[in-house]
PAZAPA-4460 file (N, C-alpha, C; in steps of 0.05 Angstrom, whole numbers, plus 32768, in hexadecimal, padded with zeros to 4 digits):
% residues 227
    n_x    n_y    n_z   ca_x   ca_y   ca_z    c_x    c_y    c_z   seq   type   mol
   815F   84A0   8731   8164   8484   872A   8170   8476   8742     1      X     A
   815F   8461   8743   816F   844B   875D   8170   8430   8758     2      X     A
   8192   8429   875A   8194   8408   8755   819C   83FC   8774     3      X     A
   8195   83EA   876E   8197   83D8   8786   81AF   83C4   8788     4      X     A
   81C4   83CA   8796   81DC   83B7   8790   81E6   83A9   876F     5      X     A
   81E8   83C2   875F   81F1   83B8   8745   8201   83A9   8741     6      X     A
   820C   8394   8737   821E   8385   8730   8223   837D   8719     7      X     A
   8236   8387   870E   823C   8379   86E5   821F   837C   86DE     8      X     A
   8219   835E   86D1   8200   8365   86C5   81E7   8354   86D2     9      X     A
   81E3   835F   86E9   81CB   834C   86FC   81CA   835E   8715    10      X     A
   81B1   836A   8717   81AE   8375   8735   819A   8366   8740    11      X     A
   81AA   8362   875A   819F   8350   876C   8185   8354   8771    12      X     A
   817D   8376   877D   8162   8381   8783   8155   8388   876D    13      X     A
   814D   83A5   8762   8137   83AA   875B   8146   83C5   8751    14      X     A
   8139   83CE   8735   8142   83E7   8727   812E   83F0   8724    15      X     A
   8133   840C   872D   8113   8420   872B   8129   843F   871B    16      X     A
   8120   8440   8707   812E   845A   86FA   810F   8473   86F1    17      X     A
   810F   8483   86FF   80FE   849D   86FC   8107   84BB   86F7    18      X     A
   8126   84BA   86EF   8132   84CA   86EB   8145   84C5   86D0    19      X     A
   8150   84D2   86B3   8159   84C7   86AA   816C   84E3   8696    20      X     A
   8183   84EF   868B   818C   84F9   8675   8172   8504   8666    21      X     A
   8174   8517   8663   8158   8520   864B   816A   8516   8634    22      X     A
   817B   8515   862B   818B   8511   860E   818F   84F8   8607    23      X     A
   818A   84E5   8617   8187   84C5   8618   8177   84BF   860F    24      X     A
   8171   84A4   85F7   815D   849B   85F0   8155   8484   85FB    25      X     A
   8166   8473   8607   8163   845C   8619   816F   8461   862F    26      X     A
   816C   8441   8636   817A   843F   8654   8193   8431   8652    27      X     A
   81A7   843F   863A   81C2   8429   862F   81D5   842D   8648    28      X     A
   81CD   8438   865E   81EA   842E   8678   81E1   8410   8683    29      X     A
   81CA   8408   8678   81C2   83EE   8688   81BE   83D0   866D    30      X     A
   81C6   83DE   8657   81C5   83CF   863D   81DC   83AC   863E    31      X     A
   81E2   83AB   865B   81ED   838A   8660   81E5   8388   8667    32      X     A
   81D2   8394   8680   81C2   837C   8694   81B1   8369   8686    33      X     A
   81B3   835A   8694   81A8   833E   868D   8193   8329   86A2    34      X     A
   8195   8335   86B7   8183   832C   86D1   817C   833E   86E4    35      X     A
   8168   8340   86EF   815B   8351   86FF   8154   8342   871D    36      X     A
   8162   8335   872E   8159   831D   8742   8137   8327   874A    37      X     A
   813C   8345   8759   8127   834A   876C   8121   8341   8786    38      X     A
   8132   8333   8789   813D   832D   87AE   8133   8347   87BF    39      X     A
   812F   835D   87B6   8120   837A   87BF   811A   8382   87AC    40      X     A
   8102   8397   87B3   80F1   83A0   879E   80DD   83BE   87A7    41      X     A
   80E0   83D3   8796   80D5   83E6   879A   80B6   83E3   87A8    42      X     A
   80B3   83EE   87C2   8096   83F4   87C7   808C   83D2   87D5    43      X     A
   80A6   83C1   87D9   809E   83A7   87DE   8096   8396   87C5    44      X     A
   808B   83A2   87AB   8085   8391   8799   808B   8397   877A    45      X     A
   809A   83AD   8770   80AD   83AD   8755   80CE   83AB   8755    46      X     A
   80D3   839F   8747   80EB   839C   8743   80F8   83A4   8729    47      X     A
   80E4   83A8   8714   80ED   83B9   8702   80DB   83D0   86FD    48      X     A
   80E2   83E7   8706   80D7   8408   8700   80E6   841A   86EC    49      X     A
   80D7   8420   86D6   80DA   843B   86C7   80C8   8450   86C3    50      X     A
   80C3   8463   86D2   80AC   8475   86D9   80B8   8493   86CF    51      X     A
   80AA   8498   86BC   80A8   84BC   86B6   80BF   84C8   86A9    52      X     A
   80CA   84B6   8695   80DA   84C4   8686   80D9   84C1   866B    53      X     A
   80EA   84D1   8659   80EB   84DB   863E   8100   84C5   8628    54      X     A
   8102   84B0   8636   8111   849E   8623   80FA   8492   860E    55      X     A
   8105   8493   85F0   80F0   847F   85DD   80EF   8463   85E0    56      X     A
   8105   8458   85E9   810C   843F   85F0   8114   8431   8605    57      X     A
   8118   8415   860D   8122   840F   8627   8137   8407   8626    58      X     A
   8146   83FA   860A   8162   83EC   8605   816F   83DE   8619    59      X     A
   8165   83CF   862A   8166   83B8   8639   8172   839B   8632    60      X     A
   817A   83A0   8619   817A   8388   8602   8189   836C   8608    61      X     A
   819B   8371   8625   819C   8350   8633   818E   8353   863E    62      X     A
   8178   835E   864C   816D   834F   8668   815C   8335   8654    63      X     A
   816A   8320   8669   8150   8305   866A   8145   82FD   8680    64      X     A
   814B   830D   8693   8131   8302   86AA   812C   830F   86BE    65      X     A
   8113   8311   86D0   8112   8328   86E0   8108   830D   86ED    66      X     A
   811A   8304   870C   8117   82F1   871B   80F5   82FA   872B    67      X     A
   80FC   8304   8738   80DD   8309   8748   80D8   832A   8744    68      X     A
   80C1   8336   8753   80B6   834D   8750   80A9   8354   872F    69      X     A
   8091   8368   8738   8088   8370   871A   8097   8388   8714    70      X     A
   8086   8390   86FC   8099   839E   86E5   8089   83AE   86DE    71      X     A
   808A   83CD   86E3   8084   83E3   86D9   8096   83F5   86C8    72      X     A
   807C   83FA   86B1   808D   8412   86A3   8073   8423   8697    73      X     A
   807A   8439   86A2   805E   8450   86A5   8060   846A   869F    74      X     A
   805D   8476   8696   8057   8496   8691   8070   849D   8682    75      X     A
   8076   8490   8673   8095   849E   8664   8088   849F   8640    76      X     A
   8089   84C3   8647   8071   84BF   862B   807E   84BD   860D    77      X     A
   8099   84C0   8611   809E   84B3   85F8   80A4   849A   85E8    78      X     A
   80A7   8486   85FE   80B3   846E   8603   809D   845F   85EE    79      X     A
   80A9   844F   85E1   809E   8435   85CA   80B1   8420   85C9    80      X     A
   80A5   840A   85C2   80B1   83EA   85C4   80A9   83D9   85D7    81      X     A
   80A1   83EC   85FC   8099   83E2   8605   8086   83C8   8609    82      X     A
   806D   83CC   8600   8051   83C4   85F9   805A   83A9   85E1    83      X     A
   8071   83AF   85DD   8075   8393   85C7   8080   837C   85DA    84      X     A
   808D   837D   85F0   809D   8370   85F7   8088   835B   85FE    85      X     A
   8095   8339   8602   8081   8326   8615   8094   8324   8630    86      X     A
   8084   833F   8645   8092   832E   865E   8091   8319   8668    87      X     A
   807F   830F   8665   807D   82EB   8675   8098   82DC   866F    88      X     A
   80A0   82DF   8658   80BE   82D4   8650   80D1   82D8   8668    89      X     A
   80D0   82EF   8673   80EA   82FA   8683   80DA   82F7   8698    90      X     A
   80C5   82F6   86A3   80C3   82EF   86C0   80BF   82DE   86CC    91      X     A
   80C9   82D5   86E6   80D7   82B6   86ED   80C0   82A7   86F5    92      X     A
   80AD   82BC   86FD   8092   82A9   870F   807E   82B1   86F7    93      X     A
   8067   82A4   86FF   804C   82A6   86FB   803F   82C1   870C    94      X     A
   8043   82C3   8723   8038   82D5   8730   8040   82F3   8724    95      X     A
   805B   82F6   871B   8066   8314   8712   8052   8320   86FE    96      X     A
   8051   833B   86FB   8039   834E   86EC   8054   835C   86E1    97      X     A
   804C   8365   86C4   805A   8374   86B6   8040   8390   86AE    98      X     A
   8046   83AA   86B7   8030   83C6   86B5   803D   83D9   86A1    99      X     A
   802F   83D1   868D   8038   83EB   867F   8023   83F4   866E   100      X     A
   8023   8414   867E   800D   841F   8673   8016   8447   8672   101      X     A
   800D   8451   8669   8013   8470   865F   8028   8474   8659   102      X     A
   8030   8463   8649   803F   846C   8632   8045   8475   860E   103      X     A
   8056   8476   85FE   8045   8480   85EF   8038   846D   85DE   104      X     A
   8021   846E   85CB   8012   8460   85C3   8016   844D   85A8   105      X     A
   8011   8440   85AD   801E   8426   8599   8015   8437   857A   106      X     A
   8001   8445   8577   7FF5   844C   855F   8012   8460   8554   107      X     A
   8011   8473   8569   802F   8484   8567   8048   8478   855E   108      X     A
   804F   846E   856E   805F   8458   856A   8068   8456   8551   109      X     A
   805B   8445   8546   8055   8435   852D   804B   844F   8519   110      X     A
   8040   8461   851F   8046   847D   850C   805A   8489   8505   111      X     A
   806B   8487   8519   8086   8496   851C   80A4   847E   8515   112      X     A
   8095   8468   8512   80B0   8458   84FE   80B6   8445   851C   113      X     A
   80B9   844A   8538   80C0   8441   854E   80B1   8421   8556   114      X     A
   80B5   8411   853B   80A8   83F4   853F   80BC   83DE   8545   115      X     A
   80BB   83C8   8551   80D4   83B5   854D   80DB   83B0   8533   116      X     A
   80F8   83A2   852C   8106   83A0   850D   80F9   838B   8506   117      X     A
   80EE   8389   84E9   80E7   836C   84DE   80F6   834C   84E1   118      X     A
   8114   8353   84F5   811C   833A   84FC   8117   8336   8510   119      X     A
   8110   833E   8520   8100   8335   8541   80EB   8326   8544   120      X     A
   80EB   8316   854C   80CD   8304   854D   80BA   8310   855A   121      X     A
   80A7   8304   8565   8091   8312   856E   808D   830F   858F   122      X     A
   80A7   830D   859C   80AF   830E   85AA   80B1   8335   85C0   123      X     A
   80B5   8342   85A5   80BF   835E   85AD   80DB   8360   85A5   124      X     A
   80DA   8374   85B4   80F2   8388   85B0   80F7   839D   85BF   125      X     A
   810E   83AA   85CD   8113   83BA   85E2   8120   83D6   85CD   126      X     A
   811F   83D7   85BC   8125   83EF   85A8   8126   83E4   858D   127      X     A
   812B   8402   8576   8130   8403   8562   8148   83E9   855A   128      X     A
   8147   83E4   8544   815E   83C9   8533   815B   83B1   8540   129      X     A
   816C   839D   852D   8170   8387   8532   8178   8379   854A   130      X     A
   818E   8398   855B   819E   8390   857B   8189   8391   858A   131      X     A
   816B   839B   858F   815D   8399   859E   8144   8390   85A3   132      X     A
   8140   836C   8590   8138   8360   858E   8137   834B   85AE   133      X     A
   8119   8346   85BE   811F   8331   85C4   8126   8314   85C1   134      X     A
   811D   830D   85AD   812C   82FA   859F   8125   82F9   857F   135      X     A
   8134   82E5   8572   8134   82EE   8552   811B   82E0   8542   136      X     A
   8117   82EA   852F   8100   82DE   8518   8115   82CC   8507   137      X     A
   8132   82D1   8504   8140   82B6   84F3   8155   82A9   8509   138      X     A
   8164   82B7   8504   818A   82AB   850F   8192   82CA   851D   139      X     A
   81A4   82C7   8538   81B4   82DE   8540   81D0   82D6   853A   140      X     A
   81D9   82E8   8539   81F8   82F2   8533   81FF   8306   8546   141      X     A
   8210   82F7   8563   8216   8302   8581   81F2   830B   8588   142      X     A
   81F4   8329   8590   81D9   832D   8598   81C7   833A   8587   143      X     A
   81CB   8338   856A   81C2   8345   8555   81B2   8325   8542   144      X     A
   8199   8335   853D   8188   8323   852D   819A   8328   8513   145      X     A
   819A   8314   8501   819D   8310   84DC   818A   8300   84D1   146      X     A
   8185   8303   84BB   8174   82F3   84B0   817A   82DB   84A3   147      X     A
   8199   82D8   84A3   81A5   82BB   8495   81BE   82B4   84A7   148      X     A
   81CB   829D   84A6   81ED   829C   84B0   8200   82A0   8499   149      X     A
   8216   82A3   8491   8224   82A0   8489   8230   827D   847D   150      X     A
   8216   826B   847B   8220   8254   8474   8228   824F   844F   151      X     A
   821C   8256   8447   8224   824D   8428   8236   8269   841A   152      X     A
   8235   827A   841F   824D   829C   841B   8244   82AC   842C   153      X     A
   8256   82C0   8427   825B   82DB   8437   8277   82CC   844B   154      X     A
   8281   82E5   8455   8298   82E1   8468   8290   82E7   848D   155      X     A
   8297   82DA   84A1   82A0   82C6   849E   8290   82AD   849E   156      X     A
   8299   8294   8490   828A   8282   8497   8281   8274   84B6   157      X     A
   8267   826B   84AE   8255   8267   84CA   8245   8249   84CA   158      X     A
   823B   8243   84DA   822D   822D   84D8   8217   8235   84E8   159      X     A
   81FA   8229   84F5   81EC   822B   8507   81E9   8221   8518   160      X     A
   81E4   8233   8536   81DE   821B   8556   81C5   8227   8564   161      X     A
   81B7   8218   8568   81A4   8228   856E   819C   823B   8569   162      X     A
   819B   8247   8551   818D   825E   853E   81A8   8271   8544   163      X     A
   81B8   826F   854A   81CA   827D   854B   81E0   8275   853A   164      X     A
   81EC   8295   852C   8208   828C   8512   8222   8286   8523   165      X     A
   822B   8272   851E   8248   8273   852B   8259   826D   8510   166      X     A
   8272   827E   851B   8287   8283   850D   829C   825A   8505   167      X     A
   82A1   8257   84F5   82A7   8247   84E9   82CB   8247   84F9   168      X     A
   82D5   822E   84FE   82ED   822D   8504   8302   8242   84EB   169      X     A
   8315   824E   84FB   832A   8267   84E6   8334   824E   84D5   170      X     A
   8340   823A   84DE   834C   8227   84C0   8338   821B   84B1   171      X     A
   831A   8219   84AD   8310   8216   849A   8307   821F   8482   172      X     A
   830A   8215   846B   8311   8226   8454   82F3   8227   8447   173      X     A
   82EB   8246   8444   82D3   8243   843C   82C2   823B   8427   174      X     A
   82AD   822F   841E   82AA   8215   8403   8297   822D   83F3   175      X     A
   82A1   822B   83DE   828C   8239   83C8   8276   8228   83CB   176      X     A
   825E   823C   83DA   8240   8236   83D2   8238   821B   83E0   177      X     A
   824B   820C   83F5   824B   81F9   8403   8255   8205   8427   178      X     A
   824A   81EB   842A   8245   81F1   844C   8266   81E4   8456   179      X     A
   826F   8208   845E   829B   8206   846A   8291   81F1   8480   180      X     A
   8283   81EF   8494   8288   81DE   84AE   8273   81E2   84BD   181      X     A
   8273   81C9   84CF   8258   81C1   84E7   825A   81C4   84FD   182      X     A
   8270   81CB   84FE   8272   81D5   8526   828B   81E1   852A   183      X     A
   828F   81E2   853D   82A1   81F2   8543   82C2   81EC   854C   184      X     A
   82C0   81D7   8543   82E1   81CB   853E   82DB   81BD   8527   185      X     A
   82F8   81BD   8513   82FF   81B0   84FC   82EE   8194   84FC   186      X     A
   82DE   8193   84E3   82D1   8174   84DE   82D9   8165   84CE   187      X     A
   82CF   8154   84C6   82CB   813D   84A7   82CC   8150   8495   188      X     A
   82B4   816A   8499   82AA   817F   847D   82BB   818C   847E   189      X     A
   82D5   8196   8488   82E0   81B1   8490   82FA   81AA   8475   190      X     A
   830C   81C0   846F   8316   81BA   845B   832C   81CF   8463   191      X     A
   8346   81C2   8465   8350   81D9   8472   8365   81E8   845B   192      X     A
   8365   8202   8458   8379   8217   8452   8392   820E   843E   193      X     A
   8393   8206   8422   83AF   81F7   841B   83C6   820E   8428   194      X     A
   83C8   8229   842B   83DA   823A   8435   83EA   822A   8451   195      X     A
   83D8   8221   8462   83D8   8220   847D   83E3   8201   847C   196      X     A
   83D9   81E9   8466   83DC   81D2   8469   83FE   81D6   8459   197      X     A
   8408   81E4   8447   8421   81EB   8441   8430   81F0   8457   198      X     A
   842F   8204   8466   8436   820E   8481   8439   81F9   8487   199      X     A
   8425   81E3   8494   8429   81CA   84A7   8442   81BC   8499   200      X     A
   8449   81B6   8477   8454   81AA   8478   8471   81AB   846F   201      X     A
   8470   81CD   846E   848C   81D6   8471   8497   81D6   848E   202      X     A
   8489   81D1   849B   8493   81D3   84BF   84A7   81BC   84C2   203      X     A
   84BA   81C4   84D6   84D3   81AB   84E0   84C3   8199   84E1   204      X     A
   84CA   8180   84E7   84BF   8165   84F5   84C9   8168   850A   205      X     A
   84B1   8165   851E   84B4   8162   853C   84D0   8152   8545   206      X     A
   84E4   8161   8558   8500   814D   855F   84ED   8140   8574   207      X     A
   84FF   811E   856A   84FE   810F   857E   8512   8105   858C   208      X     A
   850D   8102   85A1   851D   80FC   85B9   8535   80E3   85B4   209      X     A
   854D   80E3   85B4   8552   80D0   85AD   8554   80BF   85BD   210      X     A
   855B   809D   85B8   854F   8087   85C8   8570   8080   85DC   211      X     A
   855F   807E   85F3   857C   8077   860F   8581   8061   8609   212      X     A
   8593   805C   8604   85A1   8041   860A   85A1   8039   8626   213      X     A
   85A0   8027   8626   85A4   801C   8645   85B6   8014   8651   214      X     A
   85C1   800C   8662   85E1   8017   8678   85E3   7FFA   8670   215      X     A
   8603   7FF2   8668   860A   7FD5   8667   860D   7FC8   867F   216      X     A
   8610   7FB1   867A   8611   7F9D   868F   8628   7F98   8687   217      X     A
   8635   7F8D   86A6   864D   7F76   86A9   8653   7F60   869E   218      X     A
   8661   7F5E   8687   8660   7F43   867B   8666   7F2E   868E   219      X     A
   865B   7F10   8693   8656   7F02   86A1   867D   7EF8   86A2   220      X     A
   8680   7EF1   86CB   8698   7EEA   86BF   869B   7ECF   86C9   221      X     A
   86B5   7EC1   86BB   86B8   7EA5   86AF   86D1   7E92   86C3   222      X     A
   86DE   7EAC   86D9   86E8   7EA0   86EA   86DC   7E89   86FF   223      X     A
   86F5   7E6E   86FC   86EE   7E5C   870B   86FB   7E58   872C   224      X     A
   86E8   7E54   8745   86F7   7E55   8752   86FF   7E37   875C   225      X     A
   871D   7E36   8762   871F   7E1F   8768   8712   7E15   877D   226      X     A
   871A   7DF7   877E   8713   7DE9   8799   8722   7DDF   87AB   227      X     A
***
């Protein structure tokens, strides 16, 4: 295995892995990356290589983009999910080629239970479940597909942003069978906690400062001087 200046989750160059754990089913030491630059690239022209190993899966499940170089994944005969993925999504140019070929066979695959989850769109998927979805067929919840939010029950309450559940401000009180809140700070809809609004109004009243008087003056004086 060779990385090219790894960093958090973005290598600058080009990842070529041909070596891998026989006991591993993916490639979960690389399950944050999220960018692939390709600023260098195997052979002058890949930047992403997985050649000749025994993983079923790739579990890649941030990467979103492979900046330049193509993309091979070849002779790893157990490997499935592959063949679902749409690389064009993740590759930055027009010119990049995504190769994947001798691996195992979609018919297999799909014999052996090893298909994407029914919440994944038709986008793909980089493994088994909902976490290894390229993107979702409803709403995600963090990096996990669901098939609903949490808006009308269940705990915690949620609202939607861009197909994504977000968690509902902690002081809004959640509405039987009605929608708790619309964004993500307290609204018009939001209804807060009588526990919490008790709290508020057992609290001191804020001390205020008391008011300065201002420094007296010299009463004016009434002495006359003669002439």
């Amino acid at each position: 295995m060779e990385k090219k200046e790894k960093q958090d989750n973005h290598v600058p160059g080009f990842l070529l892995i041909q070596a891998w754990p026989e006991n591993r089913t993916d490639l979960d030491a690389f399950e944050n990356l999220e960018i692939i630059r390709g600023r260098t690239k195997q052979h002058g022209q890949f930047s992403l290589a997985v050649v000749g190993l025994s993983i079923t899966s790739l579990g890649l499940r941030s990467l979103k983009e492979i900046s330049d170089g193509d993309v091979i994944i070849s002779g790893n005969q157990n490997l499935c999910y592959a063949d679902t993925i749409r690389w064009k999504k993740l590759l930055g140019t027009s010119t990049q080629n995504a190769k994947i070929s001798k691996n195992r066979s979609q018919q297999e695959c799909s014999a052996t239970g090893h298909i994407c989850h029914p919440l994944c769109s038709s986008e793909g998927c980089w493994g088994p479940g909902p976490k290894y979805c390229l993107s979702c067929q409803n709403f995600s919840r963090g990096k996990e597909c669901v098939e609903k939010c949490n808006i009308l029950e269940g705990e915690p309450r949620e609202f939607v942003e861009n197909s994504e559940c977000v968690q509902c401000h902690p002081e809004c009180l959640p509405q039987a069978m009605n929608v708790t809140c619309t964004g993500r700070v307290r609204s018009t809809f939001d209804v807060i906690p009588t526990h919490k609004l008790e709290m508020r109004k057992d609290d001191p009243p804020p001390s205020r400062p008391l008011p300065t008087s201002s420094p007296s003056r010299p009463a004016p004086s009434h002495s006359r001087q003669g002439l």
